[in-house]
C-alpha positions in Angstrom: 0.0 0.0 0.0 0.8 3.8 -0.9 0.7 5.9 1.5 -1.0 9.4 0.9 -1.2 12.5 2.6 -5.3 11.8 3.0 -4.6 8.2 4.4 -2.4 9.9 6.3 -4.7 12.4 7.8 -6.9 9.8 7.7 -4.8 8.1 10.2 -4.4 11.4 12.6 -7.8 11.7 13.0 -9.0 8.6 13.7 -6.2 8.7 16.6 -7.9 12.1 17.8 -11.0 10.3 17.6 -10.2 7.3 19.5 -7.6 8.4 22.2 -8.8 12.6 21.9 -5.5 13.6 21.5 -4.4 15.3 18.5 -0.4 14.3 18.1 0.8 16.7 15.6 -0.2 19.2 17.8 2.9 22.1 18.8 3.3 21.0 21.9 5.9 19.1 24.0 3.7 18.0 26.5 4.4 14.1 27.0 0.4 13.1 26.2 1.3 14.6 22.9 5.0 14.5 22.2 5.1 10.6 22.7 2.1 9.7 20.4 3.5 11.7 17.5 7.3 10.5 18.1 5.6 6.8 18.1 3.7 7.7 14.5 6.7 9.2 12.7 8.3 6.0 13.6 6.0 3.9 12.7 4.8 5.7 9.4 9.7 5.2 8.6 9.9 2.0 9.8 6.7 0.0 8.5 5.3 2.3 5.7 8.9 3.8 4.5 8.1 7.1 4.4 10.7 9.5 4.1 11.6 12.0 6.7 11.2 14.7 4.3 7.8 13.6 3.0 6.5 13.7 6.6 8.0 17.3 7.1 6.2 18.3 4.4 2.9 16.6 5.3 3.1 17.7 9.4 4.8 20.9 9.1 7.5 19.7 11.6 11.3 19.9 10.8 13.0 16.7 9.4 15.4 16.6 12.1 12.1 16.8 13.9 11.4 13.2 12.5 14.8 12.4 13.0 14.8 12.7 16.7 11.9 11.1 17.1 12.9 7.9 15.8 16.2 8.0 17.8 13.8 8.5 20.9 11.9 5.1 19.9 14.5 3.2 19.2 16.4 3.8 22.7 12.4 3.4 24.1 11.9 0.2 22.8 15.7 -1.2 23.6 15.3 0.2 27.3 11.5 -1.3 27.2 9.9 2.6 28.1 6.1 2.0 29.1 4.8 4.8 27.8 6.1 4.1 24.6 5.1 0.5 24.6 1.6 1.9 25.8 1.8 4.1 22.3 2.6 1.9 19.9 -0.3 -0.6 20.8 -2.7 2.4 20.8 -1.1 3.1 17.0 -1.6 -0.7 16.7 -5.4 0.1 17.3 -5.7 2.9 15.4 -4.4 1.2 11.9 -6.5 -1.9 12.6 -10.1 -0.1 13.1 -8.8 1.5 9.5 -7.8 -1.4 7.7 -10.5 -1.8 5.4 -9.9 2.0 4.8 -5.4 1.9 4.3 -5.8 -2.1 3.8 -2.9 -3.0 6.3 -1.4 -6.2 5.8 -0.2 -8.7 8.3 3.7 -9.8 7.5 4.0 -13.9 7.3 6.8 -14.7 9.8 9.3 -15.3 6.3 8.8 -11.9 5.2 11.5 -9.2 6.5 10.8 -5.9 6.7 14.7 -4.7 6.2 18.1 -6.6 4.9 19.3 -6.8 8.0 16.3 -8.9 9.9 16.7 -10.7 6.7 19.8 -11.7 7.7 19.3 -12.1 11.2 16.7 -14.2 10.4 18.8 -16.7 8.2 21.9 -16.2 10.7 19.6 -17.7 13.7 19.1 -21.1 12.4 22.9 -21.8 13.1 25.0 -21.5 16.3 27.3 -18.7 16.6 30.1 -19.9 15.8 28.8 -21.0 12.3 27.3 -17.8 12.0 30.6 -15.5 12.2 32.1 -18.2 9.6 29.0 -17.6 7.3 29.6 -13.9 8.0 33.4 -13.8 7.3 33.2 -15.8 4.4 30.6 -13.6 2.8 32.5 -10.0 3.5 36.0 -12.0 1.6 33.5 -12.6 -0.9 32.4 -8.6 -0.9 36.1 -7.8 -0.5 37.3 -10.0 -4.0 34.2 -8.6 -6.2 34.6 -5.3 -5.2 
């Protein structure tokens, strides 16, 4: 699915709707600053959407959407409640829509990125066979180049 700046509003307002919060509003109060930290990473990391695209759709600075995601990321590693809390309310929000932005459920095989791709392949062998696999392929890399 393409994701459009109406699907996208879309998406804002049925979160205002549901949780009566409106997260792209100015404010850096945590009930707000959280939920929209917790969209702009969702909207990079599951949708792909550029930093600058959602600059341009929110009005907020690209660094804006940069630090957000940084803020996630260390949330998530460091297992922050609130954030946790947020991104199952997101998780609400795009499934009351999904007949609206058709959201599809990932099969355990598919990989979002390269690197859970590889991850995903490296875990089926112990370590040791998995920094062999690893070496072997960078000579590889390192001969073609």
């Amino acid at each position: 699915m393409r994701m459009t700046k109406p699907i996208f509003n879309k998406i804002v307002s049925q979160y205002e709707k549901e949780f009566e919060v409106n997260p792209l509003r100015y404010t850096r109060q945590r009930n707000v600053l959280v939920p929209r930290q917790t969209l702009f990473y969702i909207l990079n990391t599951k949708f792909h959407i550029h930093f600058q695209t959602l600059s341009e759709w929110t009005g907020w600075d690209r660094t804006v959407m940069y630090n957000s995601y940084r803020a996630v990321e260390n949330a998530i590693h460091t297992k922050d409640s609130h954030y946790i809390d947020e991104i199952n309310k997101w998780k609400v929000v795009f499934e009351s829509l999904d007949g609206f932005i058709k959201v599809r459920k990932l099969k355990h095989s598919e990989s979002v990125s390269a690197e859970a791709t590889i991850m995903d392949f490296l875990s089926r062998f112990s370590e040791s066979e998995s920094v062999e696999i690893l070496y072997n392929v960078l000579n590889r890399i390192k001969v073609n180049e």
